[in-house]
N, C-alpha and C positions, 0 to 999 in steps of 0.2 A: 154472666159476668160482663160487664160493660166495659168497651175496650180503650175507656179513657183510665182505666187504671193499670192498663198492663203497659211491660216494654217490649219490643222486640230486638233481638239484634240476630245480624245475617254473616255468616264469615264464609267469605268465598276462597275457598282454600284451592290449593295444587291437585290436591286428591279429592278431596270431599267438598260441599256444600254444605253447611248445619243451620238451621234456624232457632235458637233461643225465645223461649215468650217467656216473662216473668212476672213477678209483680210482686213489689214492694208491702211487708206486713213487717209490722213491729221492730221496721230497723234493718230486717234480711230478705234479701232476693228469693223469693219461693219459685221453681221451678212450674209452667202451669204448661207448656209442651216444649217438645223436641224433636225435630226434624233432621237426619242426614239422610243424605244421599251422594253416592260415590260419583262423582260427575267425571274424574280425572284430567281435567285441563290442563295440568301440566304434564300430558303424555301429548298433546295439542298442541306445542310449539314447533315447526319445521325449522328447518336450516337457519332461514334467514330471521329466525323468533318472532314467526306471524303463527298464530291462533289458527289454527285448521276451519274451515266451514266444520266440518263436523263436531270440534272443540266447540265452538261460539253453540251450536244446535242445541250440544247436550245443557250448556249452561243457561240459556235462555228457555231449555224445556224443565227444568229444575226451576228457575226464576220463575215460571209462570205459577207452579202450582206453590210456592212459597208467597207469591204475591196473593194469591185468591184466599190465604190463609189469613192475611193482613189485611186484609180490604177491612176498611174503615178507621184504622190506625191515623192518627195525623204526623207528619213529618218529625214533632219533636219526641215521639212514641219510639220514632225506628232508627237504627242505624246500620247500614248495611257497609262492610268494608273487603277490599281485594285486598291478596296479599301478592308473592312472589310472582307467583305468574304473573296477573295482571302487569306489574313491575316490571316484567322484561318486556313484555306484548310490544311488536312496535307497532301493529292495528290493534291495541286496546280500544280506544275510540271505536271504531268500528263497532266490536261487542257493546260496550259498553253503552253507546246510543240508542241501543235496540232493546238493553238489559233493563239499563230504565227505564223504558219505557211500558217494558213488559211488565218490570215488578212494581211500577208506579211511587218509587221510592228511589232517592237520591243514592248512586256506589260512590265510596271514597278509595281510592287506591292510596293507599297508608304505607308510609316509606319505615323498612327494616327496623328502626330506632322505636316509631311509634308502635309496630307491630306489640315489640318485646316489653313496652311499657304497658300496652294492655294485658298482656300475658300474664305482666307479674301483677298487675290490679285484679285479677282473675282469679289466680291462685291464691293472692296473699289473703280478699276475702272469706274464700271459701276453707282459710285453714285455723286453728285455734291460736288464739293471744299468744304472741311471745316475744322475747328482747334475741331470740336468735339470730344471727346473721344465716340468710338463705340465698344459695346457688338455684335459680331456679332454668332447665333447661327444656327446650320445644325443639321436639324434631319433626317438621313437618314437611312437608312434599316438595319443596324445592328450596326450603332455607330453615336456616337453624337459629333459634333466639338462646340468648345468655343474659341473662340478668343477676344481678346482685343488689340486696334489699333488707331492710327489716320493718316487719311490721308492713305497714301499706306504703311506704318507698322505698321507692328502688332508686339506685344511686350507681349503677355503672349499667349499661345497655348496647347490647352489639347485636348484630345479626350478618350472617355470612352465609353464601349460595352454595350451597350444601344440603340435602332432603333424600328423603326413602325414593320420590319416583324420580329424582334426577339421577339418582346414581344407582339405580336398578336399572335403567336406561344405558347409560354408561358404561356399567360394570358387568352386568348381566343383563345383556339385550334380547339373548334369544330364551331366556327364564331360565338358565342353567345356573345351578349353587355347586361351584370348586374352590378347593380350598386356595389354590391360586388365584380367582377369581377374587375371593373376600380377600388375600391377603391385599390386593393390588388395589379395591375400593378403601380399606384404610389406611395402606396411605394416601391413600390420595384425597382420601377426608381431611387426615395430619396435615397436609399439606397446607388448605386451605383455611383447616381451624388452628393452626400454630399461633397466630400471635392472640389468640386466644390463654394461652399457656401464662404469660405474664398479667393479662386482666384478671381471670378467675380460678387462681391457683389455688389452692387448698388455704393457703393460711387468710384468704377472702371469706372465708365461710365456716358455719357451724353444721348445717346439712344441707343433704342436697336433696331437692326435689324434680323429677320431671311431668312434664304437662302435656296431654294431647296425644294425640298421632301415635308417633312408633313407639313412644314410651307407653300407652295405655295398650298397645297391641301385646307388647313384649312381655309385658305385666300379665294380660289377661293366659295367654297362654301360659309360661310358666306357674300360675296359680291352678290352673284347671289341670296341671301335671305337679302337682304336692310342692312345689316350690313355696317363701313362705309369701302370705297377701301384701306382706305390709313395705316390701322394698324389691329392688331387684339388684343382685349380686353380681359379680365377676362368675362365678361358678357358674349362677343361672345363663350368662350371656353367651358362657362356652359349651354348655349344654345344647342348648338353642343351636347354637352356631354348627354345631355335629351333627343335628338332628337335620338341619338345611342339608346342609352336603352328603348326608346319606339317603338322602331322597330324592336328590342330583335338580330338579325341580319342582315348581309349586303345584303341578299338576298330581305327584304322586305325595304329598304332603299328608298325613293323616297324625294330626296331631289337634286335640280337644283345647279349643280355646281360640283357636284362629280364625277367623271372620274370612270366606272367600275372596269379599273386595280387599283382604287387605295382603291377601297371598303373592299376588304381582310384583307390590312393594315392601316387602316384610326385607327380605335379604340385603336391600340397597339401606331400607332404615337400621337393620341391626351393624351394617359396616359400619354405617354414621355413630350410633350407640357406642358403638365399643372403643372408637378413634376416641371420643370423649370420656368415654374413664378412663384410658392410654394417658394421653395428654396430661386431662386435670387431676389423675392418681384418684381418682373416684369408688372406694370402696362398696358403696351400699347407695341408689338412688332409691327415693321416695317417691309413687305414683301419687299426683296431684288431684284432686277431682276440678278445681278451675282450672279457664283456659280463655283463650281468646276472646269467644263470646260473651262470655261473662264477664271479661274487661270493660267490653264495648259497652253493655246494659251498663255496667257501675258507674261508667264515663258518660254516657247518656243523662244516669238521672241524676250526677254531680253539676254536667249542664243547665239543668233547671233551678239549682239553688246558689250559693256562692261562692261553687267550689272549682269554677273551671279552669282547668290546669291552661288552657290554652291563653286566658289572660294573665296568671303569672309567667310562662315562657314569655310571652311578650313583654312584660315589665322588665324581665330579667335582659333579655336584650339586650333592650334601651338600654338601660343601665348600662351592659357588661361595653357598648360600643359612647358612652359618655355624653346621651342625647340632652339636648336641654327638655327639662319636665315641664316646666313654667309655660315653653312654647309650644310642645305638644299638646298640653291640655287646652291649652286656648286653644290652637288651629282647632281641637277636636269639636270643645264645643260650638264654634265656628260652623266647623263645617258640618253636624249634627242639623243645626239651625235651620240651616240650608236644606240638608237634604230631607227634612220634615215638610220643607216647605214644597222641593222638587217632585216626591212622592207620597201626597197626602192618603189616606185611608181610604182607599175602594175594594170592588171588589176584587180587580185586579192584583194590588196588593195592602190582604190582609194585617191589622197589626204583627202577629207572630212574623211574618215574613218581611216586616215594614223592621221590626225589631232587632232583625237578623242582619239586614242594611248598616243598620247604625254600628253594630257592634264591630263590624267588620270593616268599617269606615272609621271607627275610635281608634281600633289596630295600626290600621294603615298610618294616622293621625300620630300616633304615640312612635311608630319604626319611621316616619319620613325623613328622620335626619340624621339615619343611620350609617348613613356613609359619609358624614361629616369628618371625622378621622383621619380620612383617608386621602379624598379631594374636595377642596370648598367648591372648584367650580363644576363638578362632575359628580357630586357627590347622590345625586338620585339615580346615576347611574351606577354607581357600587350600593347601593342601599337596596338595588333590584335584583343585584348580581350576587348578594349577603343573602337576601330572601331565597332568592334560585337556589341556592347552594348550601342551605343548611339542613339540620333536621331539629325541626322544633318540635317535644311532645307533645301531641292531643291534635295537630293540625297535620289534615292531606296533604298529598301532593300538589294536587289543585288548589287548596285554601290557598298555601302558599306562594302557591305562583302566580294567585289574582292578586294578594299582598304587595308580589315583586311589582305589576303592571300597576298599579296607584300609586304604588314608589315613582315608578320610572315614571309614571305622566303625569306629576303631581307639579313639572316645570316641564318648561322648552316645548320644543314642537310636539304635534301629533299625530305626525305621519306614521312615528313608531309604534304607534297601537294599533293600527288598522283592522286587524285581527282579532281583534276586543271589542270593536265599535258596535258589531252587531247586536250585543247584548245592552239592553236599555238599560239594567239596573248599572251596571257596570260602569258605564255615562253618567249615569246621575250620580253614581258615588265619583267618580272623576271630576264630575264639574265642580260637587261642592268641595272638593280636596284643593281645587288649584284657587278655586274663588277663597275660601278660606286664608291660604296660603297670602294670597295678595293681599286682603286685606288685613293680616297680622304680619305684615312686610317691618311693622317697626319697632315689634315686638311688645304689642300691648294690647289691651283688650280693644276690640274696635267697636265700634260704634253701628249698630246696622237698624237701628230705628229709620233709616231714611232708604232703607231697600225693599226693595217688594221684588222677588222672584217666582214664577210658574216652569211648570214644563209639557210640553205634549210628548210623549214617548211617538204616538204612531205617525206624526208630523218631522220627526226630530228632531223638535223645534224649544230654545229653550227662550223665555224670557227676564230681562234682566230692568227693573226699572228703578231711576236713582233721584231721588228727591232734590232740586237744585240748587236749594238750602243749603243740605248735606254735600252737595259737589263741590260750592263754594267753599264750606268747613276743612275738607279734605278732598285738598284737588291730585293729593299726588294717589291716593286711593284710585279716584275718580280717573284717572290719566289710565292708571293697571289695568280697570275694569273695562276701559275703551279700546285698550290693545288683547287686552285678552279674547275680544270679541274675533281679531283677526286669525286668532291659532285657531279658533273655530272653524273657519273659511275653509281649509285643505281637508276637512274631513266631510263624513255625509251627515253630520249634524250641524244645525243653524242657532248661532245663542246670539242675540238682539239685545242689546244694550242701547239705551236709551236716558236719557235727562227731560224730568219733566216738571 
């Protein structure tokens, strides 16, 4: 099978690592392998929420052999995403430098909101047509997703730090199941999932489904003990829960259906379980066969055709912050222009990645004047500070916060990016953002027949040359372009402006 027709997707989870390969026949995602491995990383954060060396090992020695499976894949094949853990890491970076490089494929650390919206594209796939409204919930290793949806959207999305191996940690550290124990891990779930109780009450939903992790552990077991296949009860959960504590630990555990790696954290996930039918009066949950993975694949290969949620989030934005349309489209194809011209076709960078520039440049292009609202003279400074601080579906952590930084340097000095500089694409999407900007200073289309721009990335050197025709035509252009050469100056990049 040739591997330009498969996808991959990787979910680097709290407890486990999974690799999805699928591939696309007649409309539905066919299953062609599947990989877990119990990695545990979120038993790997110490005190101060740094990733142990031996946390980063297990995860990098998982990544190696997931990568030797993908060799030959190309970048728009895979998608590989962190979740919680990585989220708290403060040496994520650290892992992560090493992780890619291992699996030779790009990690996204995906914030709580986007987690649970892959979740429900996951599930909602993989379950039969219906006009039902669904509760659908994931309880996984260190956080818990909530979504509300029909059909293939979901329309309310929370997630909260709450998971089977944080609070088997917490609650039972030393692997002992009492009943004190569990009574003390739910509330202390309630605690945390309360304002939960007014999002996803019962009159939000028609059924409820759970996805993944402790819901397919909890499932499996009470099936393989005559409970029924198709749901899991209040009854089952107290069963379960008696069954823990009269075996006081997971070491004397003998019960058909239980997966060793999942013995550790079973107690911490079944507290969390049960706080959530507590709370949201949850009669009967439904085990899901979608799940994260299969988000990521569906979001993947909607990426390749017209469907990426990530450009409507950003339309909706603009909109919802009152951008002018008329001017972001100009600056974009502006500054599109430009950066075709800044980064032509080599082998350096290929179309597909030449392609991925632009898109990400039209974004920037369409949010630059998103903090209009708020302050006219400062307003790329809130338009940076709106990127930092939101969660938009389909985009990382990191998308967004290379978004904020084109925000923030798309005007004024550039001493603020320094941090940024070292990356060339980065550069060239920043020069043509700010050159763009200047020359649509008067809100109309500009004129750039009399411009001719180059770049050298490993010189840092950009070229700008201005026909003297066209200076004459537009000298207060002309006037921008000659002082923008000075913001240059403070940085370790050189852009040359010239009249010829």
């Amino acid at each position: 099978m040739q591997t330009k027709s498969l996808y991959a997707a990787i979910d680097l989870g709290s407890n486990s690592f999974r690799l999805e390969i699928g591939q696309m026949d007649s409309g539905q995602l066919r299953r062609v392998e599947y990989i877990k491995e119990t990695v545990r990383q979120g038993n790997g954060l110490d005190a101060e929420r740094n990733l142990t060396q031996e946390a980063m090992e297990r995860g990098w020695d998982c990544l190696a052999r997931f990568g030797e499976r993908i060799a030959g894949f190309k970048p728009s094949q895979v998608r590989a995403v962190a979740t919680q853990t990585l989220r708290e890491a403060r040496n994520r970076d650290v892992f992560l430098s090493t992780a890619k490089r291992i699996l030779g494929f790009p990690i996204e650390v995906i914030a709580g909101r986007e987690e649970a919206r892959l979740i429900y594209l996951g599930v909602s796939h993989l379950l039969p047509q219906s006009d039902e409204r669904r509760l659908v919930i994931d309880i996984g290793g260190r956080s818990t997703e909530m979504i509300l949806g029909q059909r293939e959207r979901a329309s309310t999305l929370a997630s909260y730090r709450v998971g089977s191996v944080g609070w088997s940690m917490k609650y039972f550290p030393d692997g002992l199941w009492t009943a004190q124990a569990f009574n003390a891990a739910e509330i202390g779930a309630k605690a945390v999932l309360d304002e939960a109780q007014g999002l996803f009450n019962h009159s939000h939903w028609d059924k409820c489904y759970g996805s993944s992790g402790t819901v397919g552990a909890v499932s499996d077991i009470l099936i393989a003990s005559g409970w029924p296949a198709d749901h899991i009860s209040r009854e089952g959960l107290a069963w379960l829960k008696d069954r823990l504590i009269k075996a006081q630990k997971f070491d004397n555990l003998r019960l058909e259906g239980v997966k060793e790696d999942r013995k550790p954290v079973i107690g911490g996930g079944l507290a969390v379980l049960q706080a959530v039918f507590d709370l949201l009066q949850i009669d009967v949950m439904h085990p899901a066969q979608g799940a994260l993975r299969h988000g990521a694949l569906y979001d993947l290969i909607d990426r390749e055709g017209i469907q990426d949620v990530r450009s409507s989030m950003v339309d909706w934005l603009a909109q919802r912050f009152g951008t002018d349309k008329l001017q972001a489209e100009r600056v974009s194809r502006t500054a599109q222009n430009l950066l075709e011209a800044l980064i032509p076709i080599t082998r350096d960078a290929p179309t597909e990645e030449r392609q991925r520039y632009l898109q990400k440049l039209h974004w920037a292009c369409q949010l630059h004047e998103t903090g209009m609202r708020i302050s006219h003279s400062d307003y790329h400074k809130h338009g940076a500070y709106i990127l930092d601080n939101t969660d938009l579906p389909g985009f990382t952590l990191n998308e967004l916060h290379r978004l904020s930084q084109l925000v923030l340097g798309h005007r004024g000095k550039l001493r603020k990016l320094e941090s940024e500089m070292e990356d060339a694409s980065f550069v060239q999407q920043l020069m043509a953002l700010r050159l763009a900007v200047i020359l649509c200073h008067a809100r109309r289309d500009p004129d750039l027949s009399g411009l001719n721009i180059g770049c050298d990335p490993l010189r840092r050197t950009a070229h700008l040359k201005i026909n003297s025709a066209w200076a004459e035509l537009w000298p207060q252009s002309a006037h921008l372009l000659r002082e923008e050469k000075a913001a240059w100056q403070k940085t370790d990049w050189t852009l040359h402006v010239s009249v010829i």
